[in-house]
mmJSON file of the N, C-alpha and C atoms, coordinates in Angstrom:
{"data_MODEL":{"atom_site":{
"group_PDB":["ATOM","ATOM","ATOM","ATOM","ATOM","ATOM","ATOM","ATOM","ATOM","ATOM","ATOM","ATOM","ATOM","ATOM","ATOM","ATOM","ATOM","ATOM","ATOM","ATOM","ATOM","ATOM","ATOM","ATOM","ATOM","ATOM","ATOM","ATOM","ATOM","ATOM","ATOM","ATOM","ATOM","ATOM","ATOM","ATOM","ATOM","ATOM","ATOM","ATOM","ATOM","ATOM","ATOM","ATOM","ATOM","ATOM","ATOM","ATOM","ATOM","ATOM","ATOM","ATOM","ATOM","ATOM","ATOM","ATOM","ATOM","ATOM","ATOM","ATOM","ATOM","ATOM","ATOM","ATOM","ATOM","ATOM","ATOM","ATOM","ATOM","ATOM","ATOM","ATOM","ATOM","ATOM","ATOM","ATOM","ATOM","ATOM","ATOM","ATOM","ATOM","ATOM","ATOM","ATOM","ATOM","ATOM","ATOM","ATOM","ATOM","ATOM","ATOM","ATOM","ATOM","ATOM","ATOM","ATOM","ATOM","ATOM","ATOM","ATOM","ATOM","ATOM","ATOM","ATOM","ATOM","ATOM","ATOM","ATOM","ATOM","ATOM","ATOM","ATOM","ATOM","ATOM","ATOM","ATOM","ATOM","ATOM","ATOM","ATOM","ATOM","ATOM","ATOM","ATOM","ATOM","ATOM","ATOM","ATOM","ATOM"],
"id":[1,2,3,4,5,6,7,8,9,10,11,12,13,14,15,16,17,18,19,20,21,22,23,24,25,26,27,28,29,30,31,32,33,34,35,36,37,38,39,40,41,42,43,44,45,46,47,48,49,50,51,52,53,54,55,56,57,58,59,60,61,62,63,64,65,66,67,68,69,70,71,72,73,74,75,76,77,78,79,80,81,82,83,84,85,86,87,88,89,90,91,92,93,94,95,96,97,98,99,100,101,102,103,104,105,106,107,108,109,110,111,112,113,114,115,116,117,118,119,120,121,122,123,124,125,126,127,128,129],
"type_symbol":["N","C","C","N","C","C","N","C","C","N","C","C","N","C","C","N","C","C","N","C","C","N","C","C","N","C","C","N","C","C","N","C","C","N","C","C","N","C","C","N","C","C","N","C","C","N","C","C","N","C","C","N","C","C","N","C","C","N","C","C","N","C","C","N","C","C","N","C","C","N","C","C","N","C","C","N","C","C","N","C","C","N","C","C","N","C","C","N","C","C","N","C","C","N","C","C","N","C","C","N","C","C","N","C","C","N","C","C","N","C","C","N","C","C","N","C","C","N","C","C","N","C","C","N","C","C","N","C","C"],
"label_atom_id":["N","CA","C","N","CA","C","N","CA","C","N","CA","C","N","CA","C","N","CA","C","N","CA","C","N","CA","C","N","CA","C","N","CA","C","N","CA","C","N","CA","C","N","CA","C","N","CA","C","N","CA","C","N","CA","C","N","CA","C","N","CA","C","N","CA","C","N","CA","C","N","CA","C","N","CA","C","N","CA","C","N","CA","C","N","CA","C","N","CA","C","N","CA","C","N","CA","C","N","CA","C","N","CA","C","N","CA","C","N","CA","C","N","CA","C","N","CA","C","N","CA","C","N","CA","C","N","CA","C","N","CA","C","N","CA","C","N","CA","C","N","CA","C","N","CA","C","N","CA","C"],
"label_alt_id":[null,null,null,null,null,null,null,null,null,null,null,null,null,null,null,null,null,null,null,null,null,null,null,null,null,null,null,null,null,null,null,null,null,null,null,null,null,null,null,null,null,null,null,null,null,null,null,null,null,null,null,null,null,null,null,null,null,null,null,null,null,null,null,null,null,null,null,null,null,null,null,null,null,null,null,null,null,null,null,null,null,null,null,null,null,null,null,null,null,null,null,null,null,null,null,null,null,null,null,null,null,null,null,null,null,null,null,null,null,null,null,null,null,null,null,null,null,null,null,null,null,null,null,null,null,null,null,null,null],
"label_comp_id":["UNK","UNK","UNK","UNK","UNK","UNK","UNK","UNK","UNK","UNK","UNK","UNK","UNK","UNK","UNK","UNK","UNK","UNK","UNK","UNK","UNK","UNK","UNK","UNK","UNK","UNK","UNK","UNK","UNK","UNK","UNK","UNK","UNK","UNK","UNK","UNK","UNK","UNK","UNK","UNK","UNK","UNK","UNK","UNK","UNK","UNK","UNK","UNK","UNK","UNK","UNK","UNK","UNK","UNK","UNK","UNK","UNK","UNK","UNK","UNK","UNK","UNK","UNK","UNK","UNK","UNK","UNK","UNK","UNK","UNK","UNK","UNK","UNK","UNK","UNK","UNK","UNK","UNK","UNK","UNK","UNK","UNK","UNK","UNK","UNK","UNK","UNK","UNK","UNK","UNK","UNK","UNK","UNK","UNK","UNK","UNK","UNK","UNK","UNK","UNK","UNK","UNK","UNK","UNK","UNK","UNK","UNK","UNK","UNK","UNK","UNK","UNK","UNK","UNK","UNK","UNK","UNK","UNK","UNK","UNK","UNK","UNK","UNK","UNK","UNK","UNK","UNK","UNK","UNK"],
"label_asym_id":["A","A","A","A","A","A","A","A","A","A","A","A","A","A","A","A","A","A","A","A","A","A","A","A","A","A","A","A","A","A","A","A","A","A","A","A","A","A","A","A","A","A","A","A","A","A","A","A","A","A","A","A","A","A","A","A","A","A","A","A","A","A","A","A","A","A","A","A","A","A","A","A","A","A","A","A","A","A","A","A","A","A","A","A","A","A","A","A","A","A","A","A","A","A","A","A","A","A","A","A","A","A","A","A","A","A","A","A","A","A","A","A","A","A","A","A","A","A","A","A","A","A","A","A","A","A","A","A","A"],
"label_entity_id":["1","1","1","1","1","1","1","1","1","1","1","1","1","1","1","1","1","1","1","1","1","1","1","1","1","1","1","1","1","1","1","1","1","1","1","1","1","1","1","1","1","1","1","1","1","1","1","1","1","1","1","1","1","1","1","1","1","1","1","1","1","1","1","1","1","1","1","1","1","1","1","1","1","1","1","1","1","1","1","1","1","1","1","1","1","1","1","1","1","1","1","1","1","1","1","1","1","1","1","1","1","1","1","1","1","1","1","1","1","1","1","1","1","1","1","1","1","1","1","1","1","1","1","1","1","1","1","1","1"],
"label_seq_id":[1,1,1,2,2,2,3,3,3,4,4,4,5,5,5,6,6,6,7,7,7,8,8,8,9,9,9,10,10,10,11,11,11,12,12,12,13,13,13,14,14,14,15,15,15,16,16,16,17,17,17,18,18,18,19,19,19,20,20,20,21,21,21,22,22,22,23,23,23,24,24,24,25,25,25,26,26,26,27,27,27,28,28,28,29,29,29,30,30,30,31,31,31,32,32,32,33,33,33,34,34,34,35,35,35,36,36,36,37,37,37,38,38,38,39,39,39,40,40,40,41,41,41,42,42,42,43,43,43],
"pdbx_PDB_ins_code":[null,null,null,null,null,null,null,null,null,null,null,null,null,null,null,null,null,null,null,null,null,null,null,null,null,null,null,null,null,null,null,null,null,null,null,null,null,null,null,null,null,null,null,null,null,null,null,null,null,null,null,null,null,null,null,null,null,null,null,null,null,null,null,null,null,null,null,null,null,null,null,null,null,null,null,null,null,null,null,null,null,null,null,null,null,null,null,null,null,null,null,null,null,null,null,null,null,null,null,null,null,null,null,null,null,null,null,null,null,null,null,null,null,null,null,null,null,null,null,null,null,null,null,null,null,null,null,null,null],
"Cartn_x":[-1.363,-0.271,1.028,1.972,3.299,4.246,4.889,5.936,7.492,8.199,9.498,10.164,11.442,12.331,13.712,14.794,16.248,16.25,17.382,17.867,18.218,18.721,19.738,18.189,16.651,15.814,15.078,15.452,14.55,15.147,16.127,17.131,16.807,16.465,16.592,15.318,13.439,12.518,12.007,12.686,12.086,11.001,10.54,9.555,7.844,8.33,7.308,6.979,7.84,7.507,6.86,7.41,6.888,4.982,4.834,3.568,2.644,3.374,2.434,1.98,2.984,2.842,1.906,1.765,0.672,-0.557,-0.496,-1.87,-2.226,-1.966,-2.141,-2.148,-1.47,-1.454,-0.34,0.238,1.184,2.229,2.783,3.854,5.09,6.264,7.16,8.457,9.045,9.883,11.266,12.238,13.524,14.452,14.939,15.772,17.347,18.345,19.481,20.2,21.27,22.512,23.406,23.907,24.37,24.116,22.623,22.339,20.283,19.404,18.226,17.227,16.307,15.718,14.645,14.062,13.447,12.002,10.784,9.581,8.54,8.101,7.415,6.026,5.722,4.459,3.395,2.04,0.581,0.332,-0.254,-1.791,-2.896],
"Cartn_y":[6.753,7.654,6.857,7.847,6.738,7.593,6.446,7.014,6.755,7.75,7.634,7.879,6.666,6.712,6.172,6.68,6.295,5.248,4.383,2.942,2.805,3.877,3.807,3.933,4.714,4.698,3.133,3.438,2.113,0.632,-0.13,-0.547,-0.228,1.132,1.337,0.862,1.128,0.602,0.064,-1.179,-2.052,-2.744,-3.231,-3.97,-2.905,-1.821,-0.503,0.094,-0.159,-0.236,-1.249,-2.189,-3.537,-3.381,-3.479,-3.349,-2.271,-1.341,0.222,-0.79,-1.411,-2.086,-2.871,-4.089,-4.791,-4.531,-3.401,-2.836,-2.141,-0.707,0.343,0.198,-0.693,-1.125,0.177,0.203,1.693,1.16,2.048,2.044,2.412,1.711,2.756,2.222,3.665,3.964,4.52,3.256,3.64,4.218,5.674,6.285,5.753,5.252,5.044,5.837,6.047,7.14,6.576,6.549,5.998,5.052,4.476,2.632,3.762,2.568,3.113,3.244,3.498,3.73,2.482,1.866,0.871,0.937,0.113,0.303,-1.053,-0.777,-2.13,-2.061,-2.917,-3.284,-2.902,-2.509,-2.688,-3.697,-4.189,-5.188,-5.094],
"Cartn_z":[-14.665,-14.408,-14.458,-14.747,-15.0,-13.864,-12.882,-12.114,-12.701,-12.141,-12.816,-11.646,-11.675,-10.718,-10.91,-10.32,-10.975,-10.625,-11.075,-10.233,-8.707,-8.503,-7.444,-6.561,-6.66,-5.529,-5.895,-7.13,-7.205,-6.096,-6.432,-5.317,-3.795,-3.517,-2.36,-1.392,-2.59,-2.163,-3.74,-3.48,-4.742,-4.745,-2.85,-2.79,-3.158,-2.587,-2.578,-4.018,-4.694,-6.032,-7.265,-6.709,-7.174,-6.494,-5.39,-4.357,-5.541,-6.04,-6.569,-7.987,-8.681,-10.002,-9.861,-8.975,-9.094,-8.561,-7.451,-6.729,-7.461,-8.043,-8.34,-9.962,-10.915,-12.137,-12.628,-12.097,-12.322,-13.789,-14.431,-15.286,-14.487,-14.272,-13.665,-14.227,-14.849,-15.808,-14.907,-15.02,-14.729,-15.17,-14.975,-15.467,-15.16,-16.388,-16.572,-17.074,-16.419,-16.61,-17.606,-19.021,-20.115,-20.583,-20.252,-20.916,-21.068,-21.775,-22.111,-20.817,-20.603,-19.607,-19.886,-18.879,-18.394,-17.998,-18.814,-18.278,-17.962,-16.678,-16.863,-17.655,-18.204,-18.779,-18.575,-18.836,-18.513,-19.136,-18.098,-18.817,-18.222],
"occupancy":[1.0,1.0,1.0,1.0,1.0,1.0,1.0,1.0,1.0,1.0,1.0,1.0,1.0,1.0,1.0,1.0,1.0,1.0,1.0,1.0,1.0,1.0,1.0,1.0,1.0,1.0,1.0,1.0,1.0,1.0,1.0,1.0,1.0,1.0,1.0,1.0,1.0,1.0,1.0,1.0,1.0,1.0,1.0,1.0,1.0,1.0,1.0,1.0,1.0,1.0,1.0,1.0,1.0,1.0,1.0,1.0,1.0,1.0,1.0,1.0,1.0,1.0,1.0,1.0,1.0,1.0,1.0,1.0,1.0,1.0,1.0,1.0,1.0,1.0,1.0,1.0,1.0,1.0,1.0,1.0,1.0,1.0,1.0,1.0,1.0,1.0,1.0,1.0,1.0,1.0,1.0,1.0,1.0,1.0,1.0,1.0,1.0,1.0,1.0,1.0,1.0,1.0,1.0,1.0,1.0,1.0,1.0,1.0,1.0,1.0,1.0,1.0,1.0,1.0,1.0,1.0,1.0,1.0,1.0,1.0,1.0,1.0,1.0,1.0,1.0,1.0,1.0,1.0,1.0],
"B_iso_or_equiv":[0.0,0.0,0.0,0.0,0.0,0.0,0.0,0.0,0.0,0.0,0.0,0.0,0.0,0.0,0.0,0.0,0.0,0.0,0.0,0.0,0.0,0.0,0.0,0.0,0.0,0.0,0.0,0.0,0.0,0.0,0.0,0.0,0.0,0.0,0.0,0.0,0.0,0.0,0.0,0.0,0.0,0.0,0.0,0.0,0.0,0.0,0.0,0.0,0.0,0.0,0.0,0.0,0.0,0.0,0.0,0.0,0.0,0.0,0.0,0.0,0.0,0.0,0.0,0.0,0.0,0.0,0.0,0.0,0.0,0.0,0.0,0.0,0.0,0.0,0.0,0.0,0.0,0.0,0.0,0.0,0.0,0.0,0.0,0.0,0.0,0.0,0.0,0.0,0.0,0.0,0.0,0.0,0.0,0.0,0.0,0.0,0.0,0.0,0.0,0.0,0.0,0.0,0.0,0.0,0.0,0.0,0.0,0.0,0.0,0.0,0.0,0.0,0.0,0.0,0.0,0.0,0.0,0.0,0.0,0.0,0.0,0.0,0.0,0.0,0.0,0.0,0.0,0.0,0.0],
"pdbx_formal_charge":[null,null,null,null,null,null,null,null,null,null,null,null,null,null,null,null,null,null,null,null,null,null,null,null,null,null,null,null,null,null,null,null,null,null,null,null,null,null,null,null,null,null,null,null,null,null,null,null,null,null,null,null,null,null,null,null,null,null,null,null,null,null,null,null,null,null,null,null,null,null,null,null,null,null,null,null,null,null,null,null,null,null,null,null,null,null,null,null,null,null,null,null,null,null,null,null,null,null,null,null,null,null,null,null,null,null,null,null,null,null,null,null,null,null,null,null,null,null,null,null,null,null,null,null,null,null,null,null,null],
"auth_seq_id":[1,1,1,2,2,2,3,3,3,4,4,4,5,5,5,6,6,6,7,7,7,8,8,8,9,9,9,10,10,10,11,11,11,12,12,12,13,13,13,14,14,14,15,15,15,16,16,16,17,17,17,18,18,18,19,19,19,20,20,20,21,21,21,22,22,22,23,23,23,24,24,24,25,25,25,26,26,26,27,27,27,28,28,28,29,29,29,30,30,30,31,31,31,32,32,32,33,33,33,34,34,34,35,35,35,36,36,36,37,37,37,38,38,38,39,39,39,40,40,40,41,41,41,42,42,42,43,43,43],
"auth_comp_id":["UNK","UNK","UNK","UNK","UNK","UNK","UNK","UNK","UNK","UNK","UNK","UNK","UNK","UNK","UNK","UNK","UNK","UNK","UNK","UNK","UNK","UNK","UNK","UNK","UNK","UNK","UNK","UNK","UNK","UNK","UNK","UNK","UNK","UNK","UNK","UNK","UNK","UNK","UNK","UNK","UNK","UNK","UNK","UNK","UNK","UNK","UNK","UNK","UNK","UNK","UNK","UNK","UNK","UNK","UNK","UNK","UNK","UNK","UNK","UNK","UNK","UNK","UNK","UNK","UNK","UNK","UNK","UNK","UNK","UNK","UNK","UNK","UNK","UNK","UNK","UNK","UNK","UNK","UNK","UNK","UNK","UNK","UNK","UNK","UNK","UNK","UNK","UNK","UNK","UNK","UNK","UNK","UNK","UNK","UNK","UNK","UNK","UNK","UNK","UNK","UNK","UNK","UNK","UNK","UNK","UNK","UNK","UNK","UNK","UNK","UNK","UNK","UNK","UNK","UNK","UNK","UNK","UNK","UNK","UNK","UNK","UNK","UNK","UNK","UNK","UNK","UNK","UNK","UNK"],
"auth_asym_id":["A","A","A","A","A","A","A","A","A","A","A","A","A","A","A","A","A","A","A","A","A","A","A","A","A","A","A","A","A","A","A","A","A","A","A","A","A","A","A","A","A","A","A","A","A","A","A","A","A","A","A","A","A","A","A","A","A","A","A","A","A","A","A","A","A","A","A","A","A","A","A","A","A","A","A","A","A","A","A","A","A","A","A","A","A","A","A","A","A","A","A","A","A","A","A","A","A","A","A","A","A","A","A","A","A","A","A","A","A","A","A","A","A","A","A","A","A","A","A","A","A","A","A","A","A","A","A","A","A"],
"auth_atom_id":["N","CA","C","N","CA","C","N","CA","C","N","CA","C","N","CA","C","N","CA","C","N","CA","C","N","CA","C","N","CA","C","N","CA","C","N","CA","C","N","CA","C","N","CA","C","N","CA","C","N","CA","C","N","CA","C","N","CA","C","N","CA","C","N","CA","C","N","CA","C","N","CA","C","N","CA","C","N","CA","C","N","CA","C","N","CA","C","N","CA","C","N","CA","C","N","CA","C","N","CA","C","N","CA","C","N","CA","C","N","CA","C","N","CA","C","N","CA","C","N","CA","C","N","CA","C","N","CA","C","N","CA","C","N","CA","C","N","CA","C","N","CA","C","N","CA","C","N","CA","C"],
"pdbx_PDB_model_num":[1,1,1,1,1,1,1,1,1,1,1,1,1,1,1,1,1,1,1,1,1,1,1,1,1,1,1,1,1,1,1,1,1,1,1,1,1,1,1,1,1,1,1,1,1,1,1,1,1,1,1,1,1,1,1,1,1,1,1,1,1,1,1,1,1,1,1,1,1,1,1,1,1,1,1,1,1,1,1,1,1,1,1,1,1,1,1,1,1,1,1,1,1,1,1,1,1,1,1,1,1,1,1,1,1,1,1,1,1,1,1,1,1,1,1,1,1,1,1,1,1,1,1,1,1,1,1,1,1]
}}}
């Protein structure tokens, strides 16, 4: 499953997101307001 979250929440719980990426193997796709949107990796 892929989570999607703006910058500004991302910032707010970055460690809780980071935690979902390496536990959970999650994709999570940062939405940016006039620049491209941001995804981390699977492996």
């Amino acid at each position: 499953m892929t989570v999607e979250t703006t910058y500004t929440a991302l910032r707010e719980k970055l460690a809780g997101f980071l935690d979902q990426v390496t536990d959970d193997r999650e994709v999570v796709i940062v939405r940016r307001r006039g620049s491209r949107n941001v995804a981390s990796p699977r492996r």
